[in-house]
LOMARKE-205264 format. One record per atom (N, C-alpha, C, CB): residue in one letter; x, y, z. Coordinates in steps of 0.001 Angstrom, whole numbers, plus 524288, in hexadecimal, padded with zeros to 5 digits. Each point is the difference from the previous one (the first is absolute). Glycine has a CB too. Layout:
BEGIN
aXYZ
...
***
This chain:
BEGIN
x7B3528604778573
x805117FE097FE3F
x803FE8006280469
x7FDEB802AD7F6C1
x802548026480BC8
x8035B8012980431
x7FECD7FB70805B8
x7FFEA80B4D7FBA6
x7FC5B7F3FE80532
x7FCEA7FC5A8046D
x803707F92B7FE25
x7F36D8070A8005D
x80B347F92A7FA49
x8006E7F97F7FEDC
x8077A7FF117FFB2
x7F4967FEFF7F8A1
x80F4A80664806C3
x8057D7FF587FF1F
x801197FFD3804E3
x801EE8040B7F803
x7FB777FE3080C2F
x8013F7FEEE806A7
x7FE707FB9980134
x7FEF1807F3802FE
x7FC027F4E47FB84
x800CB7FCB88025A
x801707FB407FE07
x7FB9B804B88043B
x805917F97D7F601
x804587FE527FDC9
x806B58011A80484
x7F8E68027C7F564
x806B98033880BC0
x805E5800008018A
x800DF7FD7B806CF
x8016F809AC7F899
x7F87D7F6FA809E5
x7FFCF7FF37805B1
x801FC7F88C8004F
x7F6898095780250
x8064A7F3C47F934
x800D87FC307FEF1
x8046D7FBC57FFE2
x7FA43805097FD98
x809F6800157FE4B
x805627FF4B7FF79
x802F67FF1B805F5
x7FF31805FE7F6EE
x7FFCC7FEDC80A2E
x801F6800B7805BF
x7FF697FC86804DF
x7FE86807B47FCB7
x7FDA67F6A4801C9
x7FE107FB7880427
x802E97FB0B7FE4E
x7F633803C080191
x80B107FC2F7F93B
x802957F95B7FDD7
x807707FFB0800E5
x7F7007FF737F624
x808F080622809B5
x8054D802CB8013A
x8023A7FE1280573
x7FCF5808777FAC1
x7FEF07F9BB808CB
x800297FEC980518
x800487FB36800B0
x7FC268067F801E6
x800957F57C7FC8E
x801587FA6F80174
x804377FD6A7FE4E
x7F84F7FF9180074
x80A428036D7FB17
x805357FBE680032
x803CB801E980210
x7FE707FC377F921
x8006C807ED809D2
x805B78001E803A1
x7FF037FF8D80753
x80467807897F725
x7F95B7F63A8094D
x7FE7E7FE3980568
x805767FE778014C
x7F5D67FCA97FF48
x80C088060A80435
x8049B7FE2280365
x8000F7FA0980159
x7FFE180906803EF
x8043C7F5ED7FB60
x802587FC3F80265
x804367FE9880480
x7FCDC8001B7F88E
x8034D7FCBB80B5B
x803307FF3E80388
x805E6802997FFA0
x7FA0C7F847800AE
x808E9807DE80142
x80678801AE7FFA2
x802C17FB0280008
x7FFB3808D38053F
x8045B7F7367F854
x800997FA1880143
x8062D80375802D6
x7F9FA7F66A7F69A
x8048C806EC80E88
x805097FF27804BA
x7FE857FB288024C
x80205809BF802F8
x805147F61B7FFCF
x801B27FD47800D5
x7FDB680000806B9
x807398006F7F70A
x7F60F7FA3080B39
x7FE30800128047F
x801FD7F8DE801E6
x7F71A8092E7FDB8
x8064E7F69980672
x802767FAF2802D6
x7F9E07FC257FF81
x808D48057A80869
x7F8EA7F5617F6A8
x7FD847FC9C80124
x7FF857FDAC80680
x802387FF577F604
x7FA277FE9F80C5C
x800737FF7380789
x8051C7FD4E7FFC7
x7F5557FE1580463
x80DB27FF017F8FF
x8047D7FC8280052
x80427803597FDD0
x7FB2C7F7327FF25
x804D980C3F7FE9D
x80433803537FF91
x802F78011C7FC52
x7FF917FE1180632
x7FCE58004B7F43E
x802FE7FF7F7FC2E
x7FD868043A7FCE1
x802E07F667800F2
x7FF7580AD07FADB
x80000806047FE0C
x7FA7B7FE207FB2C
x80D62804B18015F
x7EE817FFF67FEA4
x7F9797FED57FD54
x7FF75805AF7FF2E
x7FABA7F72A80560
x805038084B7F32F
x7FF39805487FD3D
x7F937800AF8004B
x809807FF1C7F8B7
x7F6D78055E808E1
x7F88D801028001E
x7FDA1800877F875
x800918082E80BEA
x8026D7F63B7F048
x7FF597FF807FB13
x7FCC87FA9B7FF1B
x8087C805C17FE4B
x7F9A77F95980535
x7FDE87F8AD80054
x7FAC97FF1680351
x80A6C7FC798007D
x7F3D780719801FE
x7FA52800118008C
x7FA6C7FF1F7FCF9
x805548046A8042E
x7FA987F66D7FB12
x7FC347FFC27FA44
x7FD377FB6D8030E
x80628802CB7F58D
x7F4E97FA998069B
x7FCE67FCF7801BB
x7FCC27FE627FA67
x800468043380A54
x801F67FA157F254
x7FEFD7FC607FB85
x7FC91803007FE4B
x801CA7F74880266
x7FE8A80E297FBF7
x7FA958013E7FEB1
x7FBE5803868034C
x801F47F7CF7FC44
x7FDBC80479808D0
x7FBA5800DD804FB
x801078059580267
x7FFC97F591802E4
x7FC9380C5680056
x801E3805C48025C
x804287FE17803F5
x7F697805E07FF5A
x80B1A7FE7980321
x8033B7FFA480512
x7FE678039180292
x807237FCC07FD49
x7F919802DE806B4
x800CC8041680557
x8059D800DA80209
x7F73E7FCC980336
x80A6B806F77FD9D
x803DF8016A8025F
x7FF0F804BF806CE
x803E57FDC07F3EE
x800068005F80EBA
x7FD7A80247803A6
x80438800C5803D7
x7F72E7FC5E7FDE1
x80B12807EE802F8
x804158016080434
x7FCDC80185805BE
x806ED803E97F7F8
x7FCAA7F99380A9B
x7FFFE7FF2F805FF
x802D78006F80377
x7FC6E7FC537FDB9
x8029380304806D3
x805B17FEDD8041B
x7FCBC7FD048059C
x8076380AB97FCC8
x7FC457F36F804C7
x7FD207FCFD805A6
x7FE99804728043B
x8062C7F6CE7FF3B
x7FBDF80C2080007
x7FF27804FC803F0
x7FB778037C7FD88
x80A63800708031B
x7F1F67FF607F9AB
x7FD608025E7FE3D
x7FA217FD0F80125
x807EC803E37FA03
x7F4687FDA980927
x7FC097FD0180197
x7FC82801207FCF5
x8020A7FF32807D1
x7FCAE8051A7F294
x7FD217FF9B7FD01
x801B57FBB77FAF3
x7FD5D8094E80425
x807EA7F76D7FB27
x801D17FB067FCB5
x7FDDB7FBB080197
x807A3803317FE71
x7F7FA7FA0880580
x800A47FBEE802A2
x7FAEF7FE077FF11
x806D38029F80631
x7F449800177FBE8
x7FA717FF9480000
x7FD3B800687F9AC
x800B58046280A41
x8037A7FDD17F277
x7FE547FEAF7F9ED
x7FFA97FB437FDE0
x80374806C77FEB6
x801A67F83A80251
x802387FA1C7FDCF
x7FD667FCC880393
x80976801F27FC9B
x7F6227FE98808F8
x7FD257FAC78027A
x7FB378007C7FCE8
x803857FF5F80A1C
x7F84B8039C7F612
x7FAD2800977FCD2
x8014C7FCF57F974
x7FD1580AB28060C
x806A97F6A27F729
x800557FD377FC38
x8006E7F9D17FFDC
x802F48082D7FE33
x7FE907F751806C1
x803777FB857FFF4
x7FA7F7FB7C80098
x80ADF804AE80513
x7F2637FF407FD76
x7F94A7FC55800B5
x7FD517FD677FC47
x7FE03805EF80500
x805157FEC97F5B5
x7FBB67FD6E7FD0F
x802CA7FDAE7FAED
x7F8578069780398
x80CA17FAE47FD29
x8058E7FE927FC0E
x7FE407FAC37FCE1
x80845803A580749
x7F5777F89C7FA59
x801B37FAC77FD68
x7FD35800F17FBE9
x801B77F977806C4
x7F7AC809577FB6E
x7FAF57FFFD7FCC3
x8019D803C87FA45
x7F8CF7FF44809D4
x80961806427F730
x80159801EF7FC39
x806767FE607FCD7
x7F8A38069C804E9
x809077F4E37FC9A
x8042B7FB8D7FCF7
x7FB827FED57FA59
x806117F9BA80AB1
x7F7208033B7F8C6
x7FD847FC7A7FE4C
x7FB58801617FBB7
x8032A7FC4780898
x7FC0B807767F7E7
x7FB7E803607FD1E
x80293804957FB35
x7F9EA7FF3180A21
x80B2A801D07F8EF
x800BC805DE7FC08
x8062C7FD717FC2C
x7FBC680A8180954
x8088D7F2477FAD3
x804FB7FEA37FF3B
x80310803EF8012B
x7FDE57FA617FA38
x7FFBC8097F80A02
x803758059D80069
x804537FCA6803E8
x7F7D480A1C7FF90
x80CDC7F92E7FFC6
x805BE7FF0080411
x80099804DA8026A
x805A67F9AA7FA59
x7FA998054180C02
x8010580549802D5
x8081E7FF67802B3
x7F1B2800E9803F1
x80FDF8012C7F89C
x803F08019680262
x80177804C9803FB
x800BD7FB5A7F8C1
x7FFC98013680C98
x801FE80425805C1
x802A9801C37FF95
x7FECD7FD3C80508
x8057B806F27FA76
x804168028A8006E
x800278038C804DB
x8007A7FEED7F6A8
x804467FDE680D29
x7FF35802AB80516
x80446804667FFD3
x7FC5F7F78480560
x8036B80DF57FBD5
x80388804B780068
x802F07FFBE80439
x7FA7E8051F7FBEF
x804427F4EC808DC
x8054D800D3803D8
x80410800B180111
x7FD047FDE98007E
x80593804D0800B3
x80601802EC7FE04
x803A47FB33801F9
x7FE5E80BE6801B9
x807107F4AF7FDC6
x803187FC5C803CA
x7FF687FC5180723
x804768073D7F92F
x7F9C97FD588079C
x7FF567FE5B805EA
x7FAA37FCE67FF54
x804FD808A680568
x7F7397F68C7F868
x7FA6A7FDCB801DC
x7FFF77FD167FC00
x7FAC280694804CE
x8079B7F9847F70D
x7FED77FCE17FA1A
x800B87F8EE802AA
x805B28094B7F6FE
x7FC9B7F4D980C84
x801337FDE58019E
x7FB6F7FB99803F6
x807E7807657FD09
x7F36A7FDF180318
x7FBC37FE54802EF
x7FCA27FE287FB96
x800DF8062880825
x7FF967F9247F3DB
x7FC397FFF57FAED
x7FCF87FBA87FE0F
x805CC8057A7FDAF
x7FFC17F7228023B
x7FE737F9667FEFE
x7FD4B7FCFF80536
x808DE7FF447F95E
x7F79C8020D80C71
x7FD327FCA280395
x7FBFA802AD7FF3E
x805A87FC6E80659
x7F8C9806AC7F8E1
x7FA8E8043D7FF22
x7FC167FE787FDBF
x80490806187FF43
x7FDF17FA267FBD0
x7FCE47FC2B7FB69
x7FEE57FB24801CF
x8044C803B77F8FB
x7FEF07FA19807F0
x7FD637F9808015A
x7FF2D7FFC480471
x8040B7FB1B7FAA3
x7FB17808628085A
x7FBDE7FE5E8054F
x7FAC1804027FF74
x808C57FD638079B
x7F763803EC7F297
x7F938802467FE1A
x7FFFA7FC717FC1E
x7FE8380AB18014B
x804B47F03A7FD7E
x7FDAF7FDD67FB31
x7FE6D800FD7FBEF
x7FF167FD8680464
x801D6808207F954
x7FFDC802A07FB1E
x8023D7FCBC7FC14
x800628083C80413
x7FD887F55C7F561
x801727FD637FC9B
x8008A805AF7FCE1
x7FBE57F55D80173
x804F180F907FFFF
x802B2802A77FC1A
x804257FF6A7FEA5
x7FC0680446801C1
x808C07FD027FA5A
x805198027F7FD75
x80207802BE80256
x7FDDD7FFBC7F99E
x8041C8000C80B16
x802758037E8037B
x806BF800E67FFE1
x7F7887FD0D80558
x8083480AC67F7CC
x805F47FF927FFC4
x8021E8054C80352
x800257FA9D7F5EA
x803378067680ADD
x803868052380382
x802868040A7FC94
x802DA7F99280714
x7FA3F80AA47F9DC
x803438034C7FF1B
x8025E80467801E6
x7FCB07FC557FB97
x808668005A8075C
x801458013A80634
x8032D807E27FFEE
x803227F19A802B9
x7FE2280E0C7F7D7
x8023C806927FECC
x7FC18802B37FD0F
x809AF7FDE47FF1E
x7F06D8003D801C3
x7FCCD803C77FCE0
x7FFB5801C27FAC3
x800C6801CE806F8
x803637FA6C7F6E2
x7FFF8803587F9EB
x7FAEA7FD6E7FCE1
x80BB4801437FECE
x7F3D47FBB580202
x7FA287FF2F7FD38
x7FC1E805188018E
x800BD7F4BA800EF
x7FDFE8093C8040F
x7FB938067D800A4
x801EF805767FEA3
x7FC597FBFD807F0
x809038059D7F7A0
x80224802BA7FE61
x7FCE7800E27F842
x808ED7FCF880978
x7F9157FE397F44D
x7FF627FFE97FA5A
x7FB208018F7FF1E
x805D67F9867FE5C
x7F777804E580599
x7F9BE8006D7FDA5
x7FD29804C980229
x7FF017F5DB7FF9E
x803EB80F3780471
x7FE3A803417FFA6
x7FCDB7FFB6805A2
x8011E800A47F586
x7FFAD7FB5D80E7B
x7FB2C7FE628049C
x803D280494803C7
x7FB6E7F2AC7FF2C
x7FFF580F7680490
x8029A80162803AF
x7FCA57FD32804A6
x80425808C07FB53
x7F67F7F624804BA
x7FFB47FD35804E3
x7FD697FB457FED0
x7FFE0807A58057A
x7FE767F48B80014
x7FF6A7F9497FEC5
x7FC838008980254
x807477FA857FF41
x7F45D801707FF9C
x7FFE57FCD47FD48
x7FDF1802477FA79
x7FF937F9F2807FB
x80418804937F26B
x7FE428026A7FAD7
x7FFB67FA197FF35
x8044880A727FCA6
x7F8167F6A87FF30
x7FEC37FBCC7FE6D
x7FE3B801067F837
x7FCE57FD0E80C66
x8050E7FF537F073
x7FEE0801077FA80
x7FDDA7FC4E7FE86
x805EF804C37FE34
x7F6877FAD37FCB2
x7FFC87FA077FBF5
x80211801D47FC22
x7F8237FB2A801E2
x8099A800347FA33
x802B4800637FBC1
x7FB927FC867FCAE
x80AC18016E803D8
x7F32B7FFF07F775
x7FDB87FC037FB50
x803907FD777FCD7
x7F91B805357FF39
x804687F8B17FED1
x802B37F9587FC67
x805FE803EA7FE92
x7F4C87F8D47F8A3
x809F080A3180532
x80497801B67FBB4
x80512803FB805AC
x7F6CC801FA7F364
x8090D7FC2A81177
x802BA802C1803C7
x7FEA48058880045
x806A87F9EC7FEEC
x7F604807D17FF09
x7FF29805DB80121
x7FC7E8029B80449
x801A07FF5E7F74D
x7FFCE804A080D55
x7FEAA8000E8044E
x7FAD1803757FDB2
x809777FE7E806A4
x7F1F57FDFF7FAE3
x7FA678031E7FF86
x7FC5380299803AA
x800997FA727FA8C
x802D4805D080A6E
x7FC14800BB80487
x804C2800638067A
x7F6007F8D27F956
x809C0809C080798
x8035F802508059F
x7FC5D801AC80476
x80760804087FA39
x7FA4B7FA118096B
x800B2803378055C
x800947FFD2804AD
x7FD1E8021F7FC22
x8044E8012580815
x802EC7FF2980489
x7FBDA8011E803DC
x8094A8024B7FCAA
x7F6857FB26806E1
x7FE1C8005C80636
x7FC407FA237FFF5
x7FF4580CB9801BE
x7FF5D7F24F801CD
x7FAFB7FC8E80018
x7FCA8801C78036F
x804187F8C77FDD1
x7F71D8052E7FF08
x7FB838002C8034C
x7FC627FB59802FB
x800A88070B7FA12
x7FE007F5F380798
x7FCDA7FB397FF6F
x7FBA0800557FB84
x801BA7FE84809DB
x7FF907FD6B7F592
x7FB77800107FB74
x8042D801987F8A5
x7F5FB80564809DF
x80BA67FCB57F783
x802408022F7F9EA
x803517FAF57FD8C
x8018D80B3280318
x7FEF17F0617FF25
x801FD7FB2F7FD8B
x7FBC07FFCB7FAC3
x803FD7FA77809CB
x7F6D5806B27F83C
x7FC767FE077FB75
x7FF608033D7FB68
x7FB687FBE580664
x806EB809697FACF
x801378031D7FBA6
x805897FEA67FB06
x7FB588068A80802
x807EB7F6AF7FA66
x804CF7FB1D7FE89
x7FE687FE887FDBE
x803DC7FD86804DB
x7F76F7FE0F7FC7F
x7FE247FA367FD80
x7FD7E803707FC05
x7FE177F797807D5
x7FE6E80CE77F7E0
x7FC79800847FB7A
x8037E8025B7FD57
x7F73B8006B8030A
x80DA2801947FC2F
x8003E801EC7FDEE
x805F07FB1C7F9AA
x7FA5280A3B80A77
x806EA7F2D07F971
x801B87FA0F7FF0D
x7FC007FCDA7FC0C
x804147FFE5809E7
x7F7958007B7F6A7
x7FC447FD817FE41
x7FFB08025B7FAA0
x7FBC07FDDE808B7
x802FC8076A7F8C0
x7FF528021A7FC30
x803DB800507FA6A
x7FB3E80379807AF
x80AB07FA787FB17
x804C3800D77FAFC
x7FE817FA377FD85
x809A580681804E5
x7F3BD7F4117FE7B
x800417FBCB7FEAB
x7FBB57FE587FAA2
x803B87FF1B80A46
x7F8C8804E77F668
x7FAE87FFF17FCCA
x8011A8013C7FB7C
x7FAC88020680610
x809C7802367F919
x80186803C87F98B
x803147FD457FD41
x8004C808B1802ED
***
């Protein structure tokens, strides 16, 4: 009896846990043109997202997103995931952001968040962090540094929100 009320309760706990999966902060950040973009508004009809803070001065950022960027169209096209860039360049470099992007030709969502309060909200202290969000915006999966190769730990794990 005691065995079957634990795991009845482990059960609970586990259903508990899934409905409160964090969600984004919603602040106030910059679009590349300069107009004011609540991170509330990070959605994708449903589809997962990626989110992923960066900076041009960060050469593990840089080598993530190019690696994504390889295979970006295929997992468009296959999963409908949206990777929104969010670069942490402060005042002085935020400036370097937009020729950046378009001389890597990245078709990501690229926005600034040149006073950090986004990475602030969400608790990051170093870059490249990187999150997904499932259909319902809730962050299911984190983490910071890159490795080569760990893009494909991304895609499976993308795949995997697209299948449920």
């Amino acid at each position: 009896m005691t065995v079957v009320l634990m795991c009845v309760s482990l059960s609970a706990q586990e259903v508990e846990k899934d409905k409160h999966l964090a969600k984004l902060p919603a602040v106030d950040i910059q679009t590349l043109d300069g107009k004011v973009f609540n991170t509330a508004d990070i959605k994708n009809d449903g589809k997962p997202v990626i989110v992923s803070l960066w900076a041009t001065w960060c050469k593990p950022c840089i080598a993530e997103l190019l690696a994504i960027a390889d295979e970006y169209e295929d997992w468009v096209e296959e999963t409908g995931v949206k990777l929104y860039a969010i670069a942490i360049d402060d005042a002085k470099t935020s400036a370097r952001v937009a020729p950046f992007v378009n001389g890597k030709g990245w078709e990501y969502t690229v926005l600034l968040d040149v006073n950090s309060d986004f990475k602030r909200a969400m608790n990051v202290n170093d870059v490249p962090y990187m999150c997904i969000l499932n259909g319902e915006g809730q962050i299911v999966w984190q983490h910071t540094s890159y490795a080569p190769g760990s893009e494909e730990e991304v895609y499976e794990v993308i795949k995997s929100l697209v299948k449920k």
